[in-house]
C-alpha positions as CSV (number, residue, x, y, z in Angstrom):
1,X,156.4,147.8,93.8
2,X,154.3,144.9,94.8
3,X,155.3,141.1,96.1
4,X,154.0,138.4,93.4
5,X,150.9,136.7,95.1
6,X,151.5,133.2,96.9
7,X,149.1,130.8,96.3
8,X,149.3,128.0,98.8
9,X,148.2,124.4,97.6
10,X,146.6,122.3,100.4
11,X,148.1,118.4,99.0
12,X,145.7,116.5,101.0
13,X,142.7,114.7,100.3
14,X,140.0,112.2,102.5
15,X,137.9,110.0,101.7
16,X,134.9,107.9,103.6
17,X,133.8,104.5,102.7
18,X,130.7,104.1,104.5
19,X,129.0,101.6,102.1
20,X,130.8,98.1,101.9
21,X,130.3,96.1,98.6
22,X,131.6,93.0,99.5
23,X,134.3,91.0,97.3
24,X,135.9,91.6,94.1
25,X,138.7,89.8,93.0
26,X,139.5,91.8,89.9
27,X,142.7,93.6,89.6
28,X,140.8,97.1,89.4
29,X,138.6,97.1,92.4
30,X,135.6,100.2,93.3
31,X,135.7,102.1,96.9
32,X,134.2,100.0,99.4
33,X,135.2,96.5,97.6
34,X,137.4,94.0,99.3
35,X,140.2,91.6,97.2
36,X,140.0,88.9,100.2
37,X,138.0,88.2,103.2
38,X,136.8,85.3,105.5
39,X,133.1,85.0,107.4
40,X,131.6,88.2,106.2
41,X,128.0,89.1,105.4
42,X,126.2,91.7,104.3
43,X,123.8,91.0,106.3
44,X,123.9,94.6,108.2
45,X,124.7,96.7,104.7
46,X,125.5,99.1,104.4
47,X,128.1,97.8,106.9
48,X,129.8,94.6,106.6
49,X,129.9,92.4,109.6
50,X,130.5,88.8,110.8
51,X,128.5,86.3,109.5
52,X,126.0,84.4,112.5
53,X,127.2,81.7,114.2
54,X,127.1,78.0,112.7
55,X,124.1,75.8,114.3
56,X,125.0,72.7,116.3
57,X,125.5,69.5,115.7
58,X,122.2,67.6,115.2
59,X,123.3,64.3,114.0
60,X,126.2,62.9,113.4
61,X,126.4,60.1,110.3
62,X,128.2,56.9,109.2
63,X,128.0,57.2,105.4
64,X,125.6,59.6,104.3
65,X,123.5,59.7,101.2
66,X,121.1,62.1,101.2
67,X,118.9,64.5,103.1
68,X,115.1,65.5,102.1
69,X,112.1,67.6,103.2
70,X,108.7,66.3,102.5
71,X,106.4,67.4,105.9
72,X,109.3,66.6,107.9
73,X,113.0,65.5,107.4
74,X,114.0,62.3,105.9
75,X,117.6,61.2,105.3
76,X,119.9,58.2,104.2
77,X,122.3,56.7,106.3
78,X,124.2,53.9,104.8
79,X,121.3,51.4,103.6
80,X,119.0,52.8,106.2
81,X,116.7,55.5,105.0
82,X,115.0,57.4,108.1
83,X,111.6,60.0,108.3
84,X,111.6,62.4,111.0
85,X,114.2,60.2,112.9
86,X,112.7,56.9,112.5
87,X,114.3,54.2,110.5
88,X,111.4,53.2,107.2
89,X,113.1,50.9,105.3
90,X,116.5,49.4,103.6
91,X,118.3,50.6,100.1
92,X,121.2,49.3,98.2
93,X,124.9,51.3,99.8
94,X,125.3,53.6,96.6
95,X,124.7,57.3,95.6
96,X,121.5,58.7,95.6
97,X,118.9,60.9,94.3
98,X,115.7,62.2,96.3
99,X,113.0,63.5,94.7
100,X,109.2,64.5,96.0
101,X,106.1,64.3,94.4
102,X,102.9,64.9,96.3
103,X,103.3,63.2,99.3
104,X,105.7,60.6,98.0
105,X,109.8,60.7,98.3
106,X,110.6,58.6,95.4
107,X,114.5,57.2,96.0
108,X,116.8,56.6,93.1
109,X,118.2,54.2,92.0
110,X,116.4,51.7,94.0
111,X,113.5,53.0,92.5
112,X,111.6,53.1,95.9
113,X,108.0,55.5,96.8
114,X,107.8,56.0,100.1
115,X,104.4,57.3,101.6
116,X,105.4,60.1,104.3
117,X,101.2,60.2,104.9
118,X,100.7,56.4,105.5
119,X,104.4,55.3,106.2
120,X,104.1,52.6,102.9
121,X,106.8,51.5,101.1
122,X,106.1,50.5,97.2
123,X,108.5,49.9,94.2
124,X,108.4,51.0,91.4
125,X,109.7,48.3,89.3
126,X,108.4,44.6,89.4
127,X,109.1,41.3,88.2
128,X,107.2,38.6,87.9
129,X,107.4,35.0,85.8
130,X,105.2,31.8,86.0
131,X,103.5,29.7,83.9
132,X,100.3,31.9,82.5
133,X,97.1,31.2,80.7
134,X,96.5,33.6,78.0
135,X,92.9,33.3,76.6
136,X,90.9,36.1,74.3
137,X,88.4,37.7,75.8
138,X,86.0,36.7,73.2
139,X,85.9,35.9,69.7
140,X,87.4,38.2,67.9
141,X,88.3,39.9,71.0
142,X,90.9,43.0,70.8
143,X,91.3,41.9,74.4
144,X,93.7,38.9,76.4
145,X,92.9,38.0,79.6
146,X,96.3,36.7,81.6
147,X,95.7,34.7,84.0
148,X,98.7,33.9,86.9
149,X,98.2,33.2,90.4
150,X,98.8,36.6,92.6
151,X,99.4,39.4,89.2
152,X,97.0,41.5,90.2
153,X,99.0,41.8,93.8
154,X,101.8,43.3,91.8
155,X,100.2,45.3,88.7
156,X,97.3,47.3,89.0
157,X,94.6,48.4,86.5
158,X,96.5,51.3,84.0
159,X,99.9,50.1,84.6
160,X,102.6,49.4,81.6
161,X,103.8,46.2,81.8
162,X,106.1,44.9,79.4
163,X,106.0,40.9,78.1
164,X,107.8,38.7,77.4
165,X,108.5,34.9,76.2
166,X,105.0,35.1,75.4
167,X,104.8,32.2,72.5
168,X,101.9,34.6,70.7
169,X,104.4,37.2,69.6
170,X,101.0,40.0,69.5
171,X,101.4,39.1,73.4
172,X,104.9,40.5,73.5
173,X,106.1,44.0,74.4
174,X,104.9,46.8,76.5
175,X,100.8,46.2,77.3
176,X,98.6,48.6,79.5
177,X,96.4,47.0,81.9
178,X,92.7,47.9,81.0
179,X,91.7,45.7,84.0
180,X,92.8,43.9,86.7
181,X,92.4,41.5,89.6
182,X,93.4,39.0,92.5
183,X,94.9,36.1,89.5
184,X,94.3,38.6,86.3
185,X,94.8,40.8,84.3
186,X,93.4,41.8,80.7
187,X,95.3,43.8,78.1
188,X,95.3,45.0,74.8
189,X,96.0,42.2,72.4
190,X,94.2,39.8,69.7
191,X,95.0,36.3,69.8
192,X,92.4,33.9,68.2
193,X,92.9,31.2,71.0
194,X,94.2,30.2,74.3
195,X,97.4,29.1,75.3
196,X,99.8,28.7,77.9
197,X,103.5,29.3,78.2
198,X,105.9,30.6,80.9
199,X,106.4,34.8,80.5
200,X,107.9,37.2,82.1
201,X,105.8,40.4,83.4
202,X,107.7,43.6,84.2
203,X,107.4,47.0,85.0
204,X,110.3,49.2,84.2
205,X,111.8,52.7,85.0
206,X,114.3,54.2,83.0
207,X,117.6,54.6,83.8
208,X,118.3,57.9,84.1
209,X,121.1,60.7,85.0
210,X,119.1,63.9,86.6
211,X,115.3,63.8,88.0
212,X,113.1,66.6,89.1
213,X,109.4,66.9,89.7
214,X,107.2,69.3,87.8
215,X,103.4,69.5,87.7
216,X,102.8,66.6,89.3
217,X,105.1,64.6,87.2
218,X,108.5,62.8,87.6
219,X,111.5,64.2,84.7
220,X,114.4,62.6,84.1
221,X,117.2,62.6,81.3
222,X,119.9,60.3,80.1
223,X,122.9,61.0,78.5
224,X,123.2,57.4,77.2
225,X,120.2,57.3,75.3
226,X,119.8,61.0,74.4
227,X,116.4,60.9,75.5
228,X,114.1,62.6,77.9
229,X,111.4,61.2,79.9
230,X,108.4,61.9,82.2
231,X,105.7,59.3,84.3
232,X,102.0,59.7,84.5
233,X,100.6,62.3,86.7
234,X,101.2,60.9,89.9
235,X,102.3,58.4,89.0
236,X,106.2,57.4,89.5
237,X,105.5,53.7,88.9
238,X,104.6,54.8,85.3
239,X,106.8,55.5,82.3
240,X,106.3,53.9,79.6
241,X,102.4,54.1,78.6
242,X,102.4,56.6,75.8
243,X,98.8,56.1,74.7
244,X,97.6,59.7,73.8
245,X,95.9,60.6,77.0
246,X,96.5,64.0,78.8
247,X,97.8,62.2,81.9
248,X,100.2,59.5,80.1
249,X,104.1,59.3,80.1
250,X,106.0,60.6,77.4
251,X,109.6,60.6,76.0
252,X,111.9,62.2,73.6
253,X,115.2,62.2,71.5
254,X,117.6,64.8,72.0
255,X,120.1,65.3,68.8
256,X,123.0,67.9,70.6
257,X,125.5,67.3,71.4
258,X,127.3,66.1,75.2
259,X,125.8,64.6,78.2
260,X,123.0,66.6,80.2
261,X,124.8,68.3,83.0
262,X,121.9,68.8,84.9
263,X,118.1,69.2,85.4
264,X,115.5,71.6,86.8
265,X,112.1,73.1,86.8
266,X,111.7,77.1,85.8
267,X,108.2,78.7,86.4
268,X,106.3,76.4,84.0
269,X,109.2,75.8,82.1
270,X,111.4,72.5,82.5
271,X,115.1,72.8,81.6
272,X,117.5,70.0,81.0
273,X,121.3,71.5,80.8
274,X,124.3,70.7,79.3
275,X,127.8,72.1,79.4
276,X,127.2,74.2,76.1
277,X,123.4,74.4,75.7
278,X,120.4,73.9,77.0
279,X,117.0,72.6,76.2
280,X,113.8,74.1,77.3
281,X,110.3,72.1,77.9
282,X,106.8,73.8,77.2
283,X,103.6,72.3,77.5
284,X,101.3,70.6,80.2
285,X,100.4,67.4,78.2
286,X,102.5,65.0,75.8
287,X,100.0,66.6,72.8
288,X,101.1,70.1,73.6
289,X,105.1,69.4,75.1
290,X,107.6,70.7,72.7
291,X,111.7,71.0,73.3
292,X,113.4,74.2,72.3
293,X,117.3,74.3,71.9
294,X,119.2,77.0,73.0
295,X,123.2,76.9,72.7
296,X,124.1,79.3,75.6
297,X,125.8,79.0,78.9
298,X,124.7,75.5,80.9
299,X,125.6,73.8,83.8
300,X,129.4,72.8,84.6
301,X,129.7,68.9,84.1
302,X,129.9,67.9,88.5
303,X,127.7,70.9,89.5
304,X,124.2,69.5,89.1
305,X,123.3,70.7,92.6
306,X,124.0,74.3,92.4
307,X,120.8,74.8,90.4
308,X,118.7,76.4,93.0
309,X,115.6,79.1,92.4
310,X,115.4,81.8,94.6
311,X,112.3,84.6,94.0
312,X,111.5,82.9,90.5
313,X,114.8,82.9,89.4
314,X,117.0,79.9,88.6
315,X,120.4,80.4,89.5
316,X,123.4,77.9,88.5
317,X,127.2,77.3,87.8
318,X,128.6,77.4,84.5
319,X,132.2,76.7,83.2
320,X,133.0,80.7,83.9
321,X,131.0,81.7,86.7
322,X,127.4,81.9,88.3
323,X,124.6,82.7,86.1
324,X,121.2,83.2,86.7
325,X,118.2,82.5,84.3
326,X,115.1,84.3,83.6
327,X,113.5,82.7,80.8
328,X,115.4,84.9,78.2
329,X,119.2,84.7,77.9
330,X,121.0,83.2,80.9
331,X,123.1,86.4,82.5
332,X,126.6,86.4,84.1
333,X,126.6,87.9,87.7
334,X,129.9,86.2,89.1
335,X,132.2,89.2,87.6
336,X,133.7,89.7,90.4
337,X,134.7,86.0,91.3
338,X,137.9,85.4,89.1
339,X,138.4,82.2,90.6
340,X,137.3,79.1,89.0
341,X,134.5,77.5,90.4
342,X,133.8,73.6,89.9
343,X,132.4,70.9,92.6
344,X,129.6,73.3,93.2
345,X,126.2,72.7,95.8
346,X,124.0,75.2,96.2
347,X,120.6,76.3,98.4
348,X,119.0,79.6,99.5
349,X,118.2,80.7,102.7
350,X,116.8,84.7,103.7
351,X,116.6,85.0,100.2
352,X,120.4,84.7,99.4
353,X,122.6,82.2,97.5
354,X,124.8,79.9,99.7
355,X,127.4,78.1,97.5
356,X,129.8,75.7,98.6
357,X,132.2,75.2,95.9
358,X,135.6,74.1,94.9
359,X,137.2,78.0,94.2
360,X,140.8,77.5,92.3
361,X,140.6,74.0,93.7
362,X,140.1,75.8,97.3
363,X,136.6,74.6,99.4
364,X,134.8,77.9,100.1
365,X,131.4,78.7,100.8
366,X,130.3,81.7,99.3
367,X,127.3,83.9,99.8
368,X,125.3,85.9,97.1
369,X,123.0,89.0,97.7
370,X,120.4,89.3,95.0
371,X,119.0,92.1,96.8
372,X,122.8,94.3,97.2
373,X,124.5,92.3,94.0
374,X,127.1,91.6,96.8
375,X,129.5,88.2,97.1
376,X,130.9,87.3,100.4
377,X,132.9,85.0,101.1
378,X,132.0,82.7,104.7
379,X,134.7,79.8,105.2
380,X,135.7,76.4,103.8
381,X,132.1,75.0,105.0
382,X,131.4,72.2,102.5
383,X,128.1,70.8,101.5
384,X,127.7,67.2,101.1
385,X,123.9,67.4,100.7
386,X,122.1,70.9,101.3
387,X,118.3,71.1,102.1
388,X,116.2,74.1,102.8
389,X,112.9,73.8,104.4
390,X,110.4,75.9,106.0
391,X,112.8,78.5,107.3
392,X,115.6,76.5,108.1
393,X,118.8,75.2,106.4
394,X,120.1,72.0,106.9
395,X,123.4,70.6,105.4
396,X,125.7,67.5,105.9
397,X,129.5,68.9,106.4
398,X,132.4,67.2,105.4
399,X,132.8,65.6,108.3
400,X,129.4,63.9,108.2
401,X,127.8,66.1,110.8
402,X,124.0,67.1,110.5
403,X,123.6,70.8,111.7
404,X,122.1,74.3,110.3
405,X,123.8,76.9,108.7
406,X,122.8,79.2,111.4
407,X,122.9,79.0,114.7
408,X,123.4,78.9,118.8
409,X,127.1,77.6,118.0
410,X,129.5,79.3,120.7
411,X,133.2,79.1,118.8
412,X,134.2,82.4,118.7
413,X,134.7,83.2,114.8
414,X,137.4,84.2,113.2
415,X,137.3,87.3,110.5
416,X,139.3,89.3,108.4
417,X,138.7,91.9,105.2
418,X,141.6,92.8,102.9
419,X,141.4,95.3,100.1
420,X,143.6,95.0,97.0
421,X,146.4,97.7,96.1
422,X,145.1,101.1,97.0
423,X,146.6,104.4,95.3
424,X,144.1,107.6,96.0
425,X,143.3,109.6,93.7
426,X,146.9,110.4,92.4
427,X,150.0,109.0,91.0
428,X,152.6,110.2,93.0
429,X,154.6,109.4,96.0
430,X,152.0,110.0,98.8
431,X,151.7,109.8,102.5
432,X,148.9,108.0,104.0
433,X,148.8,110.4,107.1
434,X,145.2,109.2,108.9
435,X,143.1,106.3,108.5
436,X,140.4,105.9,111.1
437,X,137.9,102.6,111.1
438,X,134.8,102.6,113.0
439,X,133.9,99.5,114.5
440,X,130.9,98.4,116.9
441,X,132.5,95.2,119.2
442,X,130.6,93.1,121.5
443,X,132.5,92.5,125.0
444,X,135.3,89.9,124.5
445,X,135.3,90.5,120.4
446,X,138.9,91.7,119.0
447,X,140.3,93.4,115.8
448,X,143.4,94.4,114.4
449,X,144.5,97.1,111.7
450,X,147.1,95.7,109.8
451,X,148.8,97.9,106.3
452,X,151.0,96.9,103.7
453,X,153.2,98.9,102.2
454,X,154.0,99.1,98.3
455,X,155.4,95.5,97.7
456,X,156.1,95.2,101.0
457,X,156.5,91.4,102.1
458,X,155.0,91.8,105.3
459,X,151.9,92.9,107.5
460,X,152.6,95.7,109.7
461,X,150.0,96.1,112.6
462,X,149.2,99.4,113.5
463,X,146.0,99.0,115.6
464,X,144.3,96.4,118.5
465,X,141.2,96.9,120.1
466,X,139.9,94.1,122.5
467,X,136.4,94.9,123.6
468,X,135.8,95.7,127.2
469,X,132.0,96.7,126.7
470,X,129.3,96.8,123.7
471,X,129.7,99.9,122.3
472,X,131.4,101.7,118.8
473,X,135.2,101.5,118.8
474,X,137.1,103.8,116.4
475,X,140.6,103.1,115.8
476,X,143.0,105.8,114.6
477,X,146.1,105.0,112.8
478,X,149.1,106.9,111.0
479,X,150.7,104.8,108.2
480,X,153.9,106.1,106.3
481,X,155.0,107.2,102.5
482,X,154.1,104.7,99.8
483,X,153.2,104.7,96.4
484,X,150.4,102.0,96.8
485,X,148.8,100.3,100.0
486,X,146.8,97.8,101.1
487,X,144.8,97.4,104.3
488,X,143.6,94.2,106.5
489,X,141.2,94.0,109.4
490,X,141.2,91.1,111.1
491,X,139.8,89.7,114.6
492,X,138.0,86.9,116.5
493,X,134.2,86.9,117.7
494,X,131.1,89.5,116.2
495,X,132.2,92.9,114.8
496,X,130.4,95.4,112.8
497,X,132.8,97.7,110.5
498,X,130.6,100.8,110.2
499,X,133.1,103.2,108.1
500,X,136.8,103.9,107.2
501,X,138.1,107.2,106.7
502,X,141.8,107.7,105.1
503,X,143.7,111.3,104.9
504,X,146.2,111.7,101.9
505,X,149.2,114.0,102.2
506,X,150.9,113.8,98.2
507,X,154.7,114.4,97.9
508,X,155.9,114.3,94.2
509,X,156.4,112.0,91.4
510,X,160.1,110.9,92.5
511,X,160.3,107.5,93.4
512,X,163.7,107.3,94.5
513,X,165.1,106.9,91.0
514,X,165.8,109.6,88.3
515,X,164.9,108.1,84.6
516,X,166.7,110.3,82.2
517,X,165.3,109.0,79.3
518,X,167.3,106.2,76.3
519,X,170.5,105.1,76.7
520,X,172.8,105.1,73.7
């Protein structure tokens, strides 16, 4: 007679994560994902690693209102505005917006150009009231001459000046200037004889929520007046001349509803957001611009700034999440940020996202991939005002320091990755026999292995390495029975994380209980 054959089962199982995919702070989480971390980048993926060092302190401001980059760097401190360090001129102490067009930083809204070529300072608006002779041209002249002492100092041939108090009501209203000189100025208006009378002269800009620049051209919005608005080509002075010319202003009603959220250029598209919708501009004239309405995904109402386009596309934050636009239908790619984001300011830099944002009321910085479709998270690194230029990102933190985002910095950094619950492959009561991380440490660089056991309330460290000399560290560590685990590596200074092995021994499906089945 023969035995019965023994077949012998070998219970465990390993597995290698050797490509790290940054965040995800769903509960269902893929190999290689991390629940929580703090100043990590993906900047050496497929490994994860610490983020470079911060830049030094540049600057250092009282009450700061805005940085800019227009052929060098110009920023507002208080009611001084200054150009590559230099103080230019005065504004009003209120919030601001910065916008360039051609060589001009136009500042809102004191509604000041200034030159960053010739170092003038114009406004846009003027004002000006005296006692004016207003005489036709000739008879039957479609034309007025004005004539006041110094005009033509503050109005120039094709501005829009609007009248008033004239006491020949055909005088009154907005007028372009056809002509112009020293004590004139001649505009379009028939009046069968002279007369004189005190007016008022004005050009105006309107007020306005959002402004970009596109094609030469200043774009605004206002929620107030549910209208749009754009100046003559080059021309910021100039809003209000809607004659049909291909270089004239132009302006239109908006019927949705909600304020306008936001405002930015796309390709050769304009967009102006709301919460709830959006409207598209097309066109390169005011005969040809048309306004399409699309009720899809906008800007979050208080996160105006964190439209930014990187490689020709526009990225932005929404009520749920981060979107990005194409042209087509805006697409979610914030999936695995559960957290609410609000309070959001955005810029690239390396061709990544940087987004400091309120998360669940939290500040956080957070970093986006396009190229890996990664998320890490940096540190609580707020932006006050963000500004990328010719390689280099500069930001005002929140404690009113000028500095990059990168740089020779020398505070050692502090790091940590933490994975949500972890199970293996199987169900049952298991023993986590082996798990073995591969780190490369530069001297004086240290990390710890830290596991937590089912619901477990505490951190148990099972692992230290302090670096003696650049080279690869692995650490080795032998964890106990659980149903579920979770893992933290944590240190201080650069580290690389290269790969993490874990062996699985299974025991059975008892879990200390027996469950019998209905009680009668």
């Amino acid at each position: 007679m023969r035995l019965p054959q023994i077949t012998v089962q070998d219970n465990r199982s390993s597995s290698i994560v050797d490509t790290f995919l940054g965040v995800n702070q769903n509960m269902l989480t893929s190999r290689g994902e991390w629940h929580a971390m703090k100043n990590m980048s993906d900047d050496c993926y497929p490994a994860i690693g610490t983020r470079p060092a911060r830049g030094v302190i540049e600057k250092t401001f009282t009450n700061p209102k805005g940085i800019f980059y227009k052929n060098g760097l110009f920023y507002i401190d208080g009611t001084k505005a200054y150009y590559k360090g230099n103080e230019v001129f005065s504004v009003s102490d209120s919030a601001k917006t910065l916008v360039g067009i051609g060589a001009y930083i136009c500042v809102f809204p004191d509604h000041i150009i200034f030159n960053t070529f010739t170092g003038a300072v114009e406004n846009m608006t003027a004002n000006v009231t005296g006692s004016a002779v207003f005489a036709p041209l000739s008879k039957n002249s479609v034309f007025t001459k004005i004539t006041l002492a110094g005009i033509g100092n503050t109005f120039k041939t094709g501005d829009n000046v609007a009248i008033s108090n004239a006491t020949n009501a055909e005088c009154n209203g907005t007028k372009v200037i056809t002509e112009s000189g020293t004590d004139y100025i001649i505009i379009t208006a028939s009046i069968s004889e002279e007369f004189t009378c005190s007016a008022t002269f004005e050009r105006k800009v309107p007020d306005m929520d959002y402004i970009t620049e596109r094609d030469n051209r200043l774009w605004g919005c206002s929620s107030k007046n549910h209208e749009v608005y754009c100046c003559k080509v080059g021309d910021p002075k100039n809003w209000y001349n809607y004659e049909s010319e291909a270089n004239n202003s132009w302006a239109a009603t908006v019927g949705s509803d909600g304020d306008f959220t936001g405002i930015s250029k796309y390709g050769t598209y304009l967009v102006f957001f709301k919460e709830s919708s959006f409207h598209v501009l097309r066109g390169d004239k005011p005969s040809n611009f048309s306004l399409l309405e699309k009720s899809l995904p906008g800007v979050r109402s208080g996160c105006h700034r964190s439209l930014v386009t990187i490689n020709e596309t526009l990225y932005y934050v929404s009520r749920d999440g981060v979107y990005v636009y194409n042209g087509g239908s805006p697409e979610k790619i914030s999936k695995n940020i559960t957290a609410e984001l609000s309070d959001a300011t955005a810029s690239q830099y390396n061709g990544k996202l940087y987004l400091s944002c309120k998360m669940d009321g939290v500040q956080t910085l957070l970093v986006y991939d396009p190229a890996t479709n990664i998320w890490d998270i940096e540190d609580d690194t707020a932006f006050k005002f963000v500004q990328y230029s010719e390689g280099v990102l500069h930001y005002v933190d929140s404690e009113n320091n000028l500095r990059t985002i990168y740089g020779s910095r020398k505070d050692k950094i502090e790091w940590f990755i933490e994975s949500g619950d972890l199970r293996g492959s199987a169900m049952e009561q298991k023993y986590v026999s082996k798990v073995l991380v591969n780190f490369i440490l530069p001297v004086g660089s240290e990390a710890r292995f830290l596991v937590k056991f089912d619901d477990a309330p505490m951190w148990e460290q099972k692992g230290y390495i302090r670096s003696t000399m650049d080279k690869a560290y692995t650490m080795p560590i032998i964890p106990r029975r659980c149903s579920k685990y979770r893992i933290r590596i944590e240190g201080t200074g650069q580290c690389k994380i290269v790969a993490l092995a874990t062996t699985i021994e299974l025991g059975s499906e008892i879990n200390g209980y027996i469950h019998s089945g209905y009680r009668r």
